[in-house]
C-alpha positions in Angstrom: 21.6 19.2 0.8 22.5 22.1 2.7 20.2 23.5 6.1 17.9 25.1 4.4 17.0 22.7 2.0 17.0 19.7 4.4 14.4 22.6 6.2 12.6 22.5 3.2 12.1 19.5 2.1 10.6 18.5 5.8 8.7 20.8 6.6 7.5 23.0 3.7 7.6 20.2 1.3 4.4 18.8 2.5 2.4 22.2 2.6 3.2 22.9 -0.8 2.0 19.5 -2.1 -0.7 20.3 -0.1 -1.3 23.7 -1.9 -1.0 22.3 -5.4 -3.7 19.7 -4.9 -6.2 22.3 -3.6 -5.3 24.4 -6.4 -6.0 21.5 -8.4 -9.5 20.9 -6.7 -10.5 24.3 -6.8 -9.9 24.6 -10.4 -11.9 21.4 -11.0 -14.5 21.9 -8.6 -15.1 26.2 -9.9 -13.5 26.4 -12.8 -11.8 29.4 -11.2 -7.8 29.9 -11.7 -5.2 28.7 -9.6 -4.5 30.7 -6.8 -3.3 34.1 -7.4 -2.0 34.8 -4.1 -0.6 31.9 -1.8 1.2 32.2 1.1 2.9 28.7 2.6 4.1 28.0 6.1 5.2 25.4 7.7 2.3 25.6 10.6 -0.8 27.2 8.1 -0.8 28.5 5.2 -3.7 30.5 2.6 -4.4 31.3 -0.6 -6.8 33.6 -2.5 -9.5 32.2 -5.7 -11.3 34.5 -7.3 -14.9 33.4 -7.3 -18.3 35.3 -8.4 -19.7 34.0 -5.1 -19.1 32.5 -1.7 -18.7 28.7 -1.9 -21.7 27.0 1.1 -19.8 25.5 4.1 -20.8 22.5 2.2 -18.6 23.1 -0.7 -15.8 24.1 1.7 -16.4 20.8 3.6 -16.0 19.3 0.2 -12.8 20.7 -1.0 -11.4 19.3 2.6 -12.9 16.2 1.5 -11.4 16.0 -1.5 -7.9 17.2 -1.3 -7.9 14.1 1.5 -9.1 11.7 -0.9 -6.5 12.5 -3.4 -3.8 12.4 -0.4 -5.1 9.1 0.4 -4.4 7.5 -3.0 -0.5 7.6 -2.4 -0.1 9.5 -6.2 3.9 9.6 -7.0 5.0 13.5 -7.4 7.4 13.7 -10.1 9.9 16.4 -11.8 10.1 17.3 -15.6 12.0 19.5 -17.6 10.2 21.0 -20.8 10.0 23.9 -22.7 7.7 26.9 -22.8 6.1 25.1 -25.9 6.0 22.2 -24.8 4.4 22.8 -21.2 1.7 25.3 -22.9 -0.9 22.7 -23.1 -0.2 20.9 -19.8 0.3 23.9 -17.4 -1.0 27.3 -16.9 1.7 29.8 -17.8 0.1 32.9 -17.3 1.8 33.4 -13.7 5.3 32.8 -15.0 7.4 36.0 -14.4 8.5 37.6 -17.4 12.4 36.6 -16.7 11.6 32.7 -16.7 14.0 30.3 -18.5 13.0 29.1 -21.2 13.0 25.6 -19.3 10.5 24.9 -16.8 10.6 22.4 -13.6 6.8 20.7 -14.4 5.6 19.4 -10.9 3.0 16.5 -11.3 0.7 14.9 -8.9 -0.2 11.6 -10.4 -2.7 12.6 -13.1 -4.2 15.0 -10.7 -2.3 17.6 -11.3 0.8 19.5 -13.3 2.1 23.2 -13.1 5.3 24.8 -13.5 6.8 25.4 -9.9 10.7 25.7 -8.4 9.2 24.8 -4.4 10.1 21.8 -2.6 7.7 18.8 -2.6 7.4 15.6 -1.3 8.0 12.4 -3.6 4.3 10.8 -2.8 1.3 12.2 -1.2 1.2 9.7 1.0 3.9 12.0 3.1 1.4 15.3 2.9 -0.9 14.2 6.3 -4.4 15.2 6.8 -5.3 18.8 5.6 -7.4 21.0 7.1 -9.2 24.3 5.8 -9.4 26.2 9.5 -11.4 28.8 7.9 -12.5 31.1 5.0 -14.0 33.9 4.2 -15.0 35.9 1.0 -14.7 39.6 -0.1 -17.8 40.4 -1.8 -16.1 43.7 -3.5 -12.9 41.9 -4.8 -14.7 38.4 -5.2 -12.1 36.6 -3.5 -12.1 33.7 -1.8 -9.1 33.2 1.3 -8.7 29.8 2.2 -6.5 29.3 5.1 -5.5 25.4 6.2 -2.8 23.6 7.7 -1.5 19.7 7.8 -2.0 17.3 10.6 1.0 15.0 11.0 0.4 11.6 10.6 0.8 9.9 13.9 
């Protein structure tokens, strides 16, 4: 494992667990795609849902809530290698770029979740930490929802 890969895998890794189980939630809790525009740091990170309407602070305290609870169950994340025919029942493939191998690296969070992906991850969600939405808002024009959060290490 070279620098940038050890990099990766400690301090990236955890953030994009983190942004594939609130994908995950979001789709289950709206219906609504995965996010269409995500942008992951190391310190915070966002990413943009299109929604018809603003979600209540309630329903925002809620997807906190939830991504935690699936944190807290310690689900194994795992790496497969399938086809495009194979994977079109288990993953979204609309956001594949048009120059994608016929092969696809499937990510899966216990049963939670599964989507094609090439980032660094952790091996359990037990190493994600506690995340945090630190705030939202929503563009009434472009019905889009930004979520930004970040992870709090666990002590």
């Amino acid at each position: 494992m070279d620098g940038k890969e050890k990099f990766q895998s400690m301090f990236i890794a955890p953030m994009h667990t983190a942004e594939h189980l609130l994908n995950a939630t979001m789709v289950k809790t709206f219906g609504c795609p995965r996010s269409r525009n995500a942008h992951i740091e190391r310190k915070k990170s966002k990413c943009d849902y299109i929604l018809s309407s603003c979600p209540t602070a309630e329903q925002i305290q809620s997807i906190e809530n939830k991504v935690n609870e699936v944190i807290s169950l310690n689900l194994p994340v795992t790496i497969e290698f399938m086809t495009h025919e194979q994977a079109k029942d288990i993953v979204d493939l609309s956001k594949l770029p048009a120059d994608a191998s016929e092969t696809l690296r499937i990510i899966r969070i216990g049963d939670y979740d599964a989507c094609a992906c090439i980032g660094s991850h952790v091996s359990n969600t037990a190493e994600v930490g506690t995340f945090k939405i630190i705030s939202y808002d929503y563009d009434e024009e472009r019905q889009t929802l930004r979520l930004r959060f970040k992870l709090i290490e666990k002590k």
